[in-house]
Structure formats: C-alpha cells, structure tokens
C-alpha positions as CSV (number, residue, x, y, z in Angstrom):
1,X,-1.9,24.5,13.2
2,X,-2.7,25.1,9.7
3,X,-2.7,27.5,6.8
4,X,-5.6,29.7,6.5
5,X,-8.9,29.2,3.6
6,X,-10.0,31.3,1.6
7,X,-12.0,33.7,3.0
8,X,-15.7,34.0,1.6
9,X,-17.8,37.1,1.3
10,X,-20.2,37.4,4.4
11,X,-24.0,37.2,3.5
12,X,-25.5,40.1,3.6
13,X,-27.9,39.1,6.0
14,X,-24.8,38.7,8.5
15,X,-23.4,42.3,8.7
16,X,-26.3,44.1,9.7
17,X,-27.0,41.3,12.8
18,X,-23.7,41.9,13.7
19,X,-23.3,45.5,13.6
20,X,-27.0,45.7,15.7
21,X,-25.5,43.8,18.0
22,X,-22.2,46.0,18.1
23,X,-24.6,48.9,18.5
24,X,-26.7,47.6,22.0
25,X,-23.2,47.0,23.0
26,X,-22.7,50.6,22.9
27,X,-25.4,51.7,24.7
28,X,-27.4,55.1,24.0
29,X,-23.7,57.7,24.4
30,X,-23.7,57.6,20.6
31,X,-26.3,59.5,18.7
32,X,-27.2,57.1,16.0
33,X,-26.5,59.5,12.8
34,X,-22.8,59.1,14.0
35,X,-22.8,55.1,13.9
36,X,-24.7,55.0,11.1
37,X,-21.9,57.6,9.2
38,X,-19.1,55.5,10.5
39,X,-20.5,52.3,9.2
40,X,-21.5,53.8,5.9
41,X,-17.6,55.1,5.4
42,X,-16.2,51.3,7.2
43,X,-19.0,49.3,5.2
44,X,-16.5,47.0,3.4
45,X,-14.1,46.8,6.2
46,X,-16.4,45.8,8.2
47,X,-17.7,43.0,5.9
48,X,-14.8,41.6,5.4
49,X,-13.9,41.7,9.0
50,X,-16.6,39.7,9.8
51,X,-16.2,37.2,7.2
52,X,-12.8,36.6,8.4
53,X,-14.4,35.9,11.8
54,X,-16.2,33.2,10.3
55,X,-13.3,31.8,8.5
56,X,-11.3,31.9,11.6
57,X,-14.2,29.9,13.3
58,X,-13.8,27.1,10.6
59,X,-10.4,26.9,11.1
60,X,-10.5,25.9,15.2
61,X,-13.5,23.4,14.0
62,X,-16.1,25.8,15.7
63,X,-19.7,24.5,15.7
64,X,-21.5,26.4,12.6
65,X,-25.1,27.7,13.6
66,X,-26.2,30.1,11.1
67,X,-25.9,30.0,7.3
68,X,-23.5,32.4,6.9
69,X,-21.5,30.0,9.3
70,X,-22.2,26.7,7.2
71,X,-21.1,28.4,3.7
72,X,-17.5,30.1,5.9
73,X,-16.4,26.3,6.4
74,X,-16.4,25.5,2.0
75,X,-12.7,27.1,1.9
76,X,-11.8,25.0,4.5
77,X,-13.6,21.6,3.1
78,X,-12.4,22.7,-0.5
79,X,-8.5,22.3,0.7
80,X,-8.9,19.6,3.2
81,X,-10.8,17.4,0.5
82,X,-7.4,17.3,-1.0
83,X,-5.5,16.8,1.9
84,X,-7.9,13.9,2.5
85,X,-7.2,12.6,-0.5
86,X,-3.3,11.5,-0.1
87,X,-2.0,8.5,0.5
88,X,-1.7,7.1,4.4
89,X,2.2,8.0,3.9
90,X,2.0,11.5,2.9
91,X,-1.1,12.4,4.7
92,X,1.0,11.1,7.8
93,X,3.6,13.5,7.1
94,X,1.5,16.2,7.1
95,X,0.2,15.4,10.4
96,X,3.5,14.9,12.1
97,X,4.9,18.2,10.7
98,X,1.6,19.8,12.5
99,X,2.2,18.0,15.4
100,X,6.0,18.6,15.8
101,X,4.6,22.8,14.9
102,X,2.6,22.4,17.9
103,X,5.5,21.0,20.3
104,X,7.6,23.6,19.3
105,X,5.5,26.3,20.5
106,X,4.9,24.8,23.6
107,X,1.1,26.6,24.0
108,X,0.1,22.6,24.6
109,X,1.4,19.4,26.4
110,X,2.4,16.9,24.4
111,X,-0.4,14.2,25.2
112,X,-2.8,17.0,24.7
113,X,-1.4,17.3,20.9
114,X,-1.2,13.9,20.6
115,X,-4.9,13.0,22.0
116,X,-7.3,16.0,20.9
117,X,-5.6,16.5,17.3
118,X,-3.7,14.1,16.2
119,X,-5.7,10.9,17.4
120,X,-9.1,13.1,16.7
121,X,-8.0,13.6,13.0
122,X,-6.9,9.6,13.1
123,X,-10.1,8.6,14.0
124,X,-12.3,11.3,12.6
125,X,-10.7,10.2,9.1
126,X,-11.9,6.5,10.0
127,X,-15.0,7.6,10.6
128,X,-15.1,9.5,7.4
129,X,-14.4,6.4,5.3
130,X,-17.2,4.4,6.7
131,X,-19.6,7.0,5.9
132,X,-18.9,7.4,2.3
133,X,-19.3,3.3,2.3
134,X,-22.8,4.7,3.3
135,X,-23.4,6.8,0.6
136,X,-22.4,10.5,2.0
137,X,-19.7,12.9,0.6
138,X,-17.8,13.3,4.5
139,X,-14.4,15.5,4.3
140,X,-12.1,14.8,7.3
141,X,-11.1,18.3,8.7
142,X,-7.4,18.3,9.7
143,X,-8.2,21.7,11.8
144,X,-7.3,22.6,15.4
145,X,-10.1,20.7,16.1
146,X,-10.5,18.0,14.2
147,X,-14.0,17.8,12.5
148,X,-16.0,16.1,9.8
149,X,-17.8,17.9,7.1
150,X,-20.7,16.7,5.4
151,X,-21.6,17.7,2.0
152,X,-24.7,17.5,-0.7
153,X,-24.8,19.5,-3.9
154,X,-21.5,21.3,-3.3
155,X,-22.4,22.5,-0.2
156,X,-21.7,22.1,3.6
157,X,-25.3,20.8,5.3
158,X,-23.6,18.9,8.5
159,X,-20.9,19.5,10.9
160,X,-19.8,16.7,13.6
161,X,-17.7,18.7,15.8
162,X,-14.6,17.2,17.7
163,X,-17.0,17.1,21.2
164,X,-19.7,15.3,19.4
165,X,-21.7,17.7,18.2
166,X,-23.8,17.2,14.8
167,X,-24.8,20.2,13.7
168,X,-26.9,20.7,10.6
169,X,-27.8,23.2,8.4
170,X,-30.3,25.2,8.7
171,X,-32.2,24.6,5.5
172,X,-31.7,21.1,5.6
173,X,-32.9,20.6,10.0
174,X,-35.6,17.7,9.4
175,X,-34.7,16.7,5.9
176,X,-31.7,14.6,6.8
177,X,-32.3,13.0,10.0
178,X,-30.8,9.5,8.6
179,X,-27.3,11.1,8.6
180,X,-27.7,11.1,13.0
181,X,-28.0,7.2,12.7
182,X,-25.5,7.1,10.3
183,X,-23.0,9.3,12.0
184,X,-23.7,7.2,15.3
185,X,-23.3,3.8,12.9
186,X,-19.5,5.4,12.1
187,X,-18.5,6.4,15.4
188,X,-19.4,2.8,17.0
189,X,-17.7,1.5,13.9
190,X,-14.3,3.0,14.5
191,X,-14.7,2.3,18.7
192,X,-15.3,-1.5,18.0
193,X,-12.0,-1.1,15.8
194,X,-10.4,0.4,18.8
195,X,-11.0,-2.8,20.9
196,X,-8.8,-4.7,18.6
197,X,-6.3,-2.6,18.5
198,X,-3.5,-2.7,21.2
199,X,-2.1,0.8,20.6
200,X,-0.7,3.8,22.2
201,X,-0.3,7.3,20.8
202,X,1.7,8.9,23.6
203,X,4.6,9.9,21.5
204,X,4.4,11.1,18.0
205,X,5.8,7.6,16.4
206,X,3.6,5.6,18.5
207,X,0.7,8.0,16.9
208,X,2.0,6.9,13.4
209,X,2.0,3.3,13.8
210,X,-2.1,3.8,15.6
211,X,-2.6,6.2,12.4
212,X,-1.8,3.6,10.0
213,X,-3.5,0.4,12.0
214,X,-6.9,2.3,11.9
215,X,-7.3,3.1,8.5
216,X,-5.7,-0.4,7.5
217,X,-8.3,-2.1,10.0
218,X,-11.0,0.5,8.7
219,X,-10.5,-0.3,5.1
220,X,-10.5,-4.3,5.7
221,X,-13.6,-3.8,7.5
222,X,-15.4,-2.3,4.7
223,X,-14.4,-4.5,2.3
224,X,-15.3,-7.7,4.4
225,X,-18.9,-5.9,3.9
C-alpha cells in the first residue's frame, strides 16, 4: 500500500538472537565450525536481511516487542510525520490513490479496504490530534495497518496497533503508564464523535466525505476545550 522507509541498521544484539534461533532450527546435521564459517563469510547480508525484516514489520503496522523492533519503525514515523502533516485535501488524495491501488489488485474486498485501512487511518488520525491536545508527540501511521506512533526525545517509546494493542518500549514499561489513560481518553473521544455523525464509508467517496467530518468534528471539539 505504500512506499518502503528507510531501512535502519539492526542492533547488534538482534543478529546473533536470530541466527541462534536459525541454528536450533537446524538441528544437530551441521557440525557447528560450518555454520559458524557461513555466517562469518554472510555476516553483513545477513544483518541487513534481518533489518529489512524489521522494516517490513513496520510497514504492515506489526506490533514492536523488542528494541530493535521500536527503533525499525523511526523510517517509517520520519516519512509519515510528513504525510501527517498535509492539509485534509491532499492528505485525502493520498489516501484515495492507496485505496483505488488496493482495488486494483483485487487481493481485498472493497469494504475490507474501505473499513480496516482507510476508515482505521481516518480515525487513527483523529485520535492522533486529540493526543497532542494532551501533550504527546502521536504520528498517524498511514501503513497496511493503520497505527499510531508515539514519540519522546526523537524516539519511538509506544505503539497502538490497529487491533488495540498499546505496546511500549521496553525501556520506558512503567515509566509512562499515563499515556494507557490517555490513549483510552482519545479512542472514547473519537467514538463519541462517531455517534454524531451519520456516515457511511462503503464506497471510496462516501469515505471522503466521513474523512473530512471527523477531523472537522475533531478539531471543533478541541477547540470548544
């Protein structure tokens, strides 16, 4: 659905988990000098392989778990903060060229497009605006999976996945157990917006016209506060 990030160096504490993993996989048919050889002669390959696993990941809005996983979503956040950043009209462009992308393939059903990435991004980009009226630095993830990004100090520390999940860095886990009420405070936001409005997104202009009567509705809410 979109173009790819840049793709970040793995940390080196990544690789070796990986490969000792790759190696139990194997079982004991390879004596170990030879794996060892191979992965001495394949190091960077390898390396890079994996840290275009992790890129890949952030690109389908994967839930991050390990460091390594946190820091392969900044290429990502970097060019989405951007996207982010246009106005309603050419932001909506961008998502109806994705969408129409996704008809044309045909890998999907139309309400499935519709519902689980283009209303997710609509309403995870709603959600996003009511958290920085709280404070936090959210970036709106216009992935195959819509998520939202949370970041402190230039770096990723939160991911709210399109199912839900909040997942949290972890060196921040128990350091930033505000941002769970606050996420929650976002998500009820943007559902009590939804009672009000009368919309359907069942075809890709009725998603427009939903697209722009959330964020409208979203911003007047925040400025009423």
């Amino acid at each position: 659905m979109v173009e790819a990030a840049t793709t970040p160096r793995p940390g080196i504490e990544l690789t070796p988990r990986v490969l000792r993993r790759w190696r139990e996989g194997l079982g004991g048919g390879h004596p170990r000098a030879v794996l060892d050889a191979f992965v001495r002669r394949h190091q960077a390959t390898l390396e890079d392989m994996v840290a275009r696993e992790l890129v890949r990941r952030a690109e389908v809005g994967r839930k991050p778990t390990g460091a390594h996983a946190f820091a392969a979503y900044m290429g990502v956040v970097l060019r989405e903060r951007g996207v982010d950043a246009l106005d309603d009209h050419e932001l909506i462009e961008r998502l109806s060229a994705l969408v129409q992308a996704d008809f044309a393939k045909g890998l999907y059903t139309e309400i499935s497009v519709l519902s689980n990435f283009g209303r997710e991004y609509v309403l995870t980009r709603a959600e996003a605006m009511f958290l920085r009226h709280r404070g936090w630095d959210p970036v709106p993830l216009l992935v195959d999976s819509p998520a939202l990004a949370i970041i402190v100090g230039g770096n990723v520390i939160a991911v709210r996945t399109s199912m839900g999940h909040l997942a949290i860095h972890p060196e921040r886990r128990g350091t930033i157990n505000h941002l769970y009420a606050d996420v929650r405070r976002a998500e009820d936001a943007v559902e009590n917006l939804l009672d009000g409005i009368v919309l359907d997104y069942n075809t890709k202009e009725r998603l427009i016209r939903f697209a722009y009567a959330i964020w409208d509705a979203t911003r007047s809410k925040i400025a009423a506060r």
